[in-house]
C-alpha positions as CSV (number, residue, x, y, z in Angstrom):
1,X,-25.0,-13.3,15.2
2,X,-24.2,-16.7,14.8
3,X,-26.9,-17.3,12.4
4,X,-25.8,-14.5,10.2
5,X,-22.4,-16.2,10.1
6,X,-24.1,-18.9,9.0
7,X,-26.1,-18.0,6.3
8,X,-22.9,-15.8,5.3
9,X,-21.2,-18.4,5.2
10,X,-24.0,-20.5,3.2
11,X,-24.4,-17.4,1.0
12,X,-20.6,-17.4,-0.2
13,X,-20.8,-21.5,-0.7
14,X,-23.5,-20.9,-2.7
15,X,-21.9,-18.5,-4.9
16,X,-18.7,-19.3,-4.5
17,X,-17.6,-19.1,-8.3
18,X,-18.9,-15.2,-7.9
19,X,-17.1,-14.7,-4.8
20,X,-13.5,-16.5,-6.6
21,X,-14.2,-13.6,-9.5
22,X,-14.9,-10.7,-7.1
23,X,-11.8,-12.1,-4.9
24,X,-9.2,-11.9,-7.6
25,X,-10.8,-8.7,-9.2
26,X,-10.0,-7.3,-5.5
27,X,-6.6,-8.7,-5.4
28,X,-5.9,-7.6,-8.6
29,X,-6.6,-4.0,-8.1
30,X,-4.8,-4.3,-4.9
31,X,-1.3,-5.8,-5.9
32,X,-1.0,-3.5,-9.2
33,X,-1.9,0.0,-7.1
34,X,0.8,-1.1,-4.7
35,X,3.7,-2.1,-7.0
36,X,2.4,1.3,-8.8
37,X,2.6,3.5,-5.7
38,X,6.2,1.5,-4.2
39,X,7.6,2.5,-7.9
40,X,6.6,6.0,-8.1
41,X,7.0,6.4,-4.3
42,X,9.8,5.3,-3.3
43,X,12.0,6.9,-6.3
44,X,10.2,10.6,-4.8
45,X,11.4,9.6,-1.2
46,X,14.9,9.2,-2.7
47,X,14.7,12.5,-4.7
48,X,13.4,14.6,-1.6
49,X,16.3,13.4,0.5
50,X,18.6,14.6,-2.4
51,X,16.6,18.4,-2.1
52,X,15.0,20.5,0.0
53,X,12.9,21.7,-2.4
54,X,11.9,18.5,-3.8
55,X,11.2,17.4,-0.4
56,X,8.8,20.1,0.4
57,X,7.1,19.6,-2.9
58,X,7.1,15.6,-2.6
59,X,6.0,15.5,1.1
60,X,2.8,18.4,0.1
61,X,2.0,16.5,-3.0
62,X,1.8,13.1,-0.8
63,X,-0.5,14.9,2.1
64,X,-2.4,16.0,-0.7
65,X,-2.9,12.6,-2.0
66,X,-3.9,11.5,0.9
67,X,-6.3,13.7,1.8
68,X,-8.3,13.9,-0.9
69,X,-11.1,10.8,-0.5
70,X,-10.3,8.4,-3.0
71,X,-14.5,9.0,-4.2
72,X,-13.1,12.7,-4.8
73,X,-10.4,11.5,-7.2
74,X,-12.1,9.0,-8.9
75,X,-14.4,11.8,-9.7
76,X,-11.8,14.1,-11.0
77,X,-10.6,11.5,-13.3
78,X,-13.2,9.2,-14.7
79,X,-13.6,11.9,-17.6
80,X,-10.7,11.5,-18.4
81,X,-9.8,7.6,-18.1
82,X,-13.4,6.4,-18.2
83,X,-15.6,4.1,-15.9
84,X,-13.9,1.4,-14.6
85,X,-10.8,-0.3,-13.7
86,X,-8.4,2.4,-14.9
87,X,-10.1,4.9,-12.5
88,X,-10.4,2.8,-9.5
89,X,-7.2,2.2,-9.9
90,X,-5.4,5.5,-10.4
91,X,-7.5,6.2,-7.1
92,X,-6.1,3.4,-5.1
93,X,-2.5,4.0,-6.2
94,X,-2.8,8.1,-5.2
95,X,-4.2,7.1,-1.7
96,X,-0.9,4.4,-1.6
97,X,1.7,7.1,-2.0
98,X,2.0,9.0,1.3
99,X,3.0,6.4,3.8
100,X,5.7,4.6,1.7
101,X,6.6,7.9,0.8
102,X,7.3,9.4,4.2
103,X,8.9,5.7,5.2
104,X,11.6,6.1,2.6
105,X,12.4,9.6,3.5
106,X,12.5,8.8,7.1
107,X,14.2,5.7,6.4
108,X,16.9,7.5,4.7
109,X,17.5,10.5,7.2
110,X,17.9,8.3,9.8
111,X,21.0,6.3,9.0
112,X,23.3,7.1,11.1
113,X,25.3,10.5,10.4
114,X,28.5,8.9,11.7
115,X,28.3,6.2,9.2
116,X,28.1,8.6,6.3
117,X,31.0,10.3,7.3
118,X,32.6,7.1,7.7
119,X,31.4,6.4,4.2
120,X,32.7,9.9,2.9
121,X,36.1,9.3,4.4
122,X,36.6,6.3,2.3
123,X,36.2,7.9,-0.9
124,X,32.8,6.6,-1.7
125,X,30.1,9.0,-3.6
126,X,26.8,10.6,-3.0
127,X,25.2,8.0,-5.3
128,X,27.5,4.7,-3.5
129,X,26.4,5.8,-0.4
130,X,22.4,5.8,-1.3
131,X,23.1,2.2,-3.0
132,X,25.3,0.7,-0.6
133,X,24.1,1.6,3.2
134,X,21.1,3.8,2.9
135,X,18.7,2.1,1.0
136,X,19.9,-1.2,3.0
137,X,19.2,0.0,6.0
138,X,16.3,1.9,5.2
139,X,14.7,-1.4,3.8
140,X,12.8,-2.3,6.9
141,X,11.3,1.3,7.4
142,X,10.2,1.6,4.3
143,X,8.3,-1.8,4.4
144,X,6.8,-0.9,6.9
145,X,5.3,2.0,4.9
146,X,4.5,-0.4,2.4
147,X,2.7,-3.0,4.7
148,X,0.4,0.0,5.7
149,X,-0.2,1.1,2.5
150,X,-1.1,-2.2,1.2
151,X,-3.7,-3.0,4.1
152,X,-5.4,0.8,3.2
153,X,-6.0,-0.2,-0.2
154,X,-7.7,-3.2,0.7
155,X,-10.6,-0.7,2.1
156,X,-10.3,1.3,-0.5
157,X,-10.7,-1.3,-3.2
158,X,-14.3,-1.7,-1.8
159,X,-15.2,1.5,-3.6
160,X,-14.4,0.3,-6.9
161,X,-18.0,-0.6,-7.4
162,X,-18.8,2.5,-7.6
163,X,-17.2,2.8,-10.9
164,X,-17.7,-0.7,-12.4
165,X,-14.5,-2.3,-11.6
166,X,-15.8,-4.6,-9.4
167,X,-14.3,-6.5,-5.9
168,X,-15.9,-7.2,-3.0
169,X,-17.4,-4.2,-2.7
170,X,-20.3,-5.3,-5.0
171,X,-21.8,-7.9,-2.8
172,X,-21.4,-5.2,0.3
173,X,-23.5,-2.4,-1.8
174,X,-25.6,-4.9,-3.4
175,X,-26.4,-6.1,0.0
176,X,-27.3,-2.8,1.8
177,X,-29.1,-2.0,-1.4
178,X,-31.6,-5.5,-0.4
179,X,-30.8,-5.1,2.7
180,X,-29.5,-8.8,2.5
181,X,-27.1,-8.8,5.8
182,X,-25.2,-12.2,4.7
183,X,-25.0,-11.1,1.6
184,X,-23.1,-8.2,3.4
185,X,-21.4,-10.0,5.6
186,X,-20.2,-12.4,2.5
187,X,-18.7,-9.6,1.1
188,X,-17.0,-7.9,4.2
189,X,-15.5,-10.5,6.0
190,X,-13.2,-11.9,3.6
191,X,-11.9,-8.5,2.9
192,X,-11.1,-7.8,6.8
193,X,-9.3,-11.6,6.7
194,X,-7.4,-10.6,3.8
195,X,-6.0,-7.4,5.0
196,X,-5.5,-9.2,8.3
197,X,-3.3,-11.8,6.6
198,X,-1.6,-9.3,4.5
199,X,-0.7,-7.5,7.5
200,X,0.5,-10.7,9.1
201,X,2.7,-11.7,6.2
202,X,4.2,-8.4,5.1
203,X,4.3,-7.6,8.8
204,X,6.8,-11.2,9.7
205,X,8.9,-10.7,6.5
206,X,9.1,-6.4,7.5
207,X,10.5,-8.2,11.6
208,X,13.2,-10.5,8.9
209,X,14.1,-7.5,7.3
210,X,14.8,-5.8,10.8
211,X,16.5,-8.4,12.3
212,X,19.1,-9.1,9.2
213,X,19.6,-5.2,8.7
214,X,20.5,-5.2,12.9
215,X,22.2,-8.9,12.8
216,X,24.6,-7.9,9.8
217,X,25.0,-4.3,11.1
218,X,24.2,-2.9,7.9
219,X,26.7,-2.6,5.1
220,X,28.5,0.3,7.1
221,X,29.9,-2.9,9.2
222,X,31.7,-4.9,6.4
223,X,33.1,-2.1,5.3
């Protein structure tokens, strides 16, 4: 096993303009799926807190989403948007929804009802209360559904070969199609140490978010 590491790691050096290009292609599809899905996601979260029926319609729409295989949907819509970037990445923000999605709802519904009231006594709105101790408080919930999210996709970004839109994924395909295992290897390992350290970062600034929301005891406290 060693050796393979080795001649991974030899394989990458080697190659290491390639690898820089199929990094950032990774990255790229990565970061712009997630700002997509946090966007689209978070303002459905909001909504189906706001209705019943939007919340059974959001929250079916999202287990949807994430059910069907992100394959399945670049298959759907390829005819439509073509080969390529655009496809992987409608794919990859789809299969991003669900867990910021069901973060922000839960994020939301579990402020505390005694707070709200509290809110409601002083005169403040439906709309003031969202803004102002909420969504504050709901911050590090629904991080946490965006650091999981965002460590999925990293995956699922390996399938974007399969369309042309490149990542890491082409020297893991490439490899099993030669059966070059540090090719493979090349290609897989930096993709488990980047989802690793994305985990790590998002999940020390998601603890931050925790421990200011608990330290300041939300905005419920000042007023």
């Amino acid at each position: 096993m060693s050796n393979l590491l080795v001649e991974a790691t030899n394989y990458l050096l080697n190659n290491f303009d390639t690898f820089v290009d199929l990094l950032r292609e990774h990255l790229i599809l990565v970061l712009v799926a997630q700002v997509g899905a946090i966007v689209v996601a978070v303002t459905a979260g909001i909504l189906a807190t706001r209705n019943e029926r939007a919340k059974t319609w959001v929250l079916s729409s999202g287990n949807v989403s994430q059910t069907v295989p992100p394959l399945a949907v670049i298959a759907l819509v390829f005819p439509f948007v073509g080969i390529g970037f655009n496809s992987a990445l409608l794919a990859m923000w789809v299969y991003a929804l669900l867990p910021i999605i069901t973060n922000t709802i839960a994020g939301i519904e579990d402020v505390d009802e005694g707070t709200i009231r509290a809110a409601e006594g002083m005169g403040m709105t439906d709309r003031e209360i969202l803004r102002q101790i909420q969504l504050p408080l709901a911050v590090p919930v629904i991080f946490a559904g965006i650091r999981t999210s965002t460590v999925m996709n990293v995956g699922t970004a390996y399938l974007a070969i399969f369309i042309g839109a490149g990542g890491l994924g082409d020297w893991v395909v490439t490899g099993i199609q030669l059966f070059n295992t540090p090719q493979i290897l090349a290609g897989a390992i930096p993709g488990a140490v980047l989802a690793i350290s994305l985990d790590t970062i998002l999940g020390v600034a998601e603890r931050n978010l925790d421990t200011q929301t608990t330290q300041s005891g939300g905005p419920a406290a000042e007023a």
